[in-house]
C-alpha positions as CSV (number, residue, x, y, z in Angstrom):
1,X,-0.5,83.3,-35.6
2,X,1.0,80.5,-33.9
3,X,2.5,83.0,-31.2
4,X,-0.7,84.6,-30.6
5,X,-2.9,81.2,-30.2
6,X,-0.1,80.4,-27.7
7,X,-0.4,83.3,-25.8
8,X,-4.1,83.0,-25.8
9,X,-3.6,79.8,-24.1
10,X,-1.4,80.4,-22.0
11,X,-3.5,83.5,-20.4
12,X,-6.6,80.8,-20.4
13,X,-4.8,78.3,-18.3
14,X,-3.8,81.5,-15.9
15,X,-7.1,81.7,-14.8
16,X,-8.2,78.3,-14.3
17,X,-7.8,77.8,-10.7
18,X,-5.3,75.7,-9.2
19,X,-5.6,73.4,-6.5
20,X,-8.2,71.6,-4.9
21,X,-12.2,73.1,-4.2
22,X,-12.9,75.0,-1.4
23,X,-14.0,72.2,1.4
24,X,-17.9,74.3,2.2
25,X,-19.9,76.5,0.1
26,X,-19.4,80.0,0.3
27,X,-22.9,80.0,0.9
28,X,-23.7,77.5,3.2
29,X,-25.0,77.8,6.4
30,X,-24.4,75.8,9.6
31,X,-27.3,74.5,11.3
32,X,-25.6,72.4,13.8
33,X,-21.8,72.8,15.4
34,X,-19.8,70.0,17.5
35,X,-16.6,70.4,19.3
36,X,-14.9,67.1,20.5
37,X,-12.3,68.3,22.8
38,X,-10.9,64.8,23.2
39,X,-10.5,64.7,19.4
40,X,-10.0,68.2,19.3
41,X,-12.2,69.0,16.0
42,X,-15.3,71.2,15.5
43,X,-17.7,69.5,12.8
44,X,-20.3,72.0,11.0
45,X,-23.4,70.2,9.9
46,X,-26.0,72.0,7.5
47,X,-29.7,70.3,7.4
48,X,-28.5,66.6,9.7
49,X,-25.3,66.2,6.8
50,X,-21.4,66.9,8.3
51,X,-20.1,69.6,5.7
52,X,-16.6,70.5,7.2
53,X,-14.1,69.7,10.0
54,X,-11.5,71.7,11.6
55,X,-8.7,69.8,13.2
56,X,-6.0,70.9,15.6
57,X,-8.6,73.1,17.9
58,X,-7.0,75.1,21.0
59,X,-8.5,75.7,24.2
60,X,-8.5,76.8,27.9
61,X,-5.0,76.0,29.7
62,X,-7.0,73.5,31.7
63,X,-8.5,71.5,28.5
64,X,-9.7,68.3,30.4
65,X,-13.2,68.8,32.4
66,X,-15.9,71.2,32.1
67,X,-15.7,75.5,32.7
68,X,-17.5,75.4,36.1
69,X,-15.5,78.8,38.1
70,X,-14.2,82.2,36.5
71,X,-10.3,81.5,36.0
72,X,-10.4,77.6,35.7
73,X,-9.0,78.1,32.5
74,X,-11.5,74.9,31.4
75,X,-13.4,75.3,27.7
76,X,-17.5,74.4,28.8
77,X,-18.7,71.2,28.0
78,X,-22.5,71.0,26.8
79,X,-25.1,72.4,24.9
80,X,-25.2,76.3,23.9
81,X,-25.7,78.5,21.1
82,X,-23.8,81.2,19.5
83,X,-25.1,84.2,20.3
84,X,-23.5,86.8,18.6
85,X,-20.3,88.0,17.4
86,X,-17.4,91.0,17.9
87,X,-15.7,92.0,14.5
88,X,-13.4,94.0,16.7
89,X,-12.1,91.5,19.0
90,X,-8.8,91.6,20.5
91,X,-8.1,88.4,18.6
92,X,-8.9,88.0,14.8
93,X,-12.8,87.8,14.7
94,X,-14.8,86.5,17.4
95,X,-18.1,84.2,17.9
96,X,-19.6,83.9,21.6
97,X,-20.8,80.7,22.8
98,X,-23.8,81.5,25.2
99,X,-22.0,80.2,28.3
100,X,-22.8,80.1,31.4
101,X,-26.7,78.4,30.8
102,X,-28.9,78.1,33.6
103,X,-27.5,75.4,35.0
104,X,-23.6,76.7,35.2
105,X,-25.0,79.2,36.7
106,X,-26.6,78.2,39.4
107,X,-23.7,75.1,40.2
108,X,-21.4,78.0,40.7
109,X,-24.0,80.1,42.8
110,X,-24.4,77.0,45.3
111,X,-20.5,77.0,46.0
112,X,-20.4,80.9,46.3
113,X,-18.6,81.6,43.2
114,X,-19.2,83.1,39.2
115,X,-19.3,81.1,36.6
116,X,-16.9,83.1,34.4
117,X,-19.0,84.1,31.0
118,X,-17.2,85.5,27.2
119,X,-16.2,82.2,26.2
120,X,-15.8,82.5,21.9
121,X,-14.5,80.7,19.1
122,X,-11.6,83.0,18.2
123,X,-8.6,83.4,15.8
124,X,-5.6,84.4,17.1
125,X,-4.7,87.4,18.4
126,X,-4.8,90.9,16.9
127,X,-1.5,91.7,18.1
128,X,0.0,88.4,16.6
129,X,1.8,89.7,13.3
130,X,1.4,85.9,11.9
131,X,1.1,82.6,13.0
132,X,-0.3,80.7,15.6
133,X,0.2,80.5,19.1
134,X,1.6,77.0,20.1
135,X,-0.1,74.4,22.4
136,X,-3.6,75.2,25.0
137,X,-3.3,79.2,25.4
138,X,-7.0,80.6,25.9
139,X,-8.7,80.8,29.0
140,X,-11.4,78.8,28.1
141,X,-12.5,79.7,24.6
142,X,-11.8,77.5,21.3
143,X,-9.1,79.2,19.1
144,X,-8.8,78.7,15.1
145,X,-5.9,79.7,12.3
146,X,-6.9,83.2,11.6
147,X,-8.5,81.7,7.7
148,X,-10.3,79.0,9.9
149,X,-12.3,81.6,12.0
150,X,-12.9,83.5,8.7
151,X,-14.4,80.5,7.1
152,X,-16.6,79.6,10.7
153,X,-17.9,83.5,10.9
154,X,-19.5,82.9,7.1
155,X,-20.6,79.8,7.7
156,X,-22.5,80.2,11.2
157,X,-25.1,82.6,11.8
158,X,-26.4,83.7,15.3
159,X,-28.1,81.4,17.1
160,X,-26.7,78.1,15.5
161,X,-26.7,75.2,18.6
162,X,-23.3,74.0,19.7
163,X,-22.6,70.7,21.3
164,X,-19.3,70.8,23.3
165,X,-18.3,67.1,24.0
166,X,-15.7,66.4,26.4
């Protein structure tokens, strides 16, 4: 009897999880998203309340200043929203930021030159077998761990605001 009431006990504990809580809801929902490139974090905020930061954020090769040209390899500074997202993106899951606005677009018109545009918040990419790629590497878009973007495309529906901050 003893041996089975350890057994029992022992398969119990098995299944208690181990470790700490996951940080955010499975369910919850980002109604607000802010990048600080100088602190390099993205904050999610559901309903005016902070619910989870990501630290350690990549960007353009050119991370200082805001995207104004196609190729500047800067990550936009301002207020956008994501607009959709590409479950088949050539890195692991993708969520577009609705760069260039209005106004990007017509400061690059006046100098004769595009904007750029498909700027995303992005895992790594699909050819990666593992890892992360060291250091600024995109060519203007915010990139994630691989489980960070997973968490973000749960947590952030179409059409939630983003505040880039320089």
């Amino acid at each position: 009897m003893k041996l089975f009431a350890a057994i029992a006990l022992w398969f119990v504990a098995a299944c208690v999880p181990v470790g700490p809580p996951p940080a955010m809801a499975n369910d919850a929902r980002a109604s607000f998203i802010l990048v600080d490139k100088s602190d390099r974090t993205l904050t999610l905020y559901e309903g005016g309340t902070a619910v989870k930061t990501y630290h350690g954020l990549q960007f353009g090769d050119a991370p200082i200043g805001h995207k104004q040209f196609e190729g500047d390899e800067r990550t936009p500074e301002g207020l956008y929203v994501i607009d959709t997202r590409n479950p088949d993106s050539a890195y692991h899951l993708s969520l577009r930021i609705s760069y260039p606005n209005a106004q990007d677009r017509a400061f690059a018109a006046a100098r004769g030159r595009s904007p750029g545009g498909d700027i995303f918040l992005h895992g790594q990419p699909s050819a990666l077998p593992a890892g992360r790629v060291a250091g600024d590497w995109t060519d203007g878009c915010i990139a994630f761990s691989n489980q960070e973007i997973e968490e973000l495309w749960g947590a952030i529906p179409d059409g939630t605001p983003i505040e880039i901050r320089p």
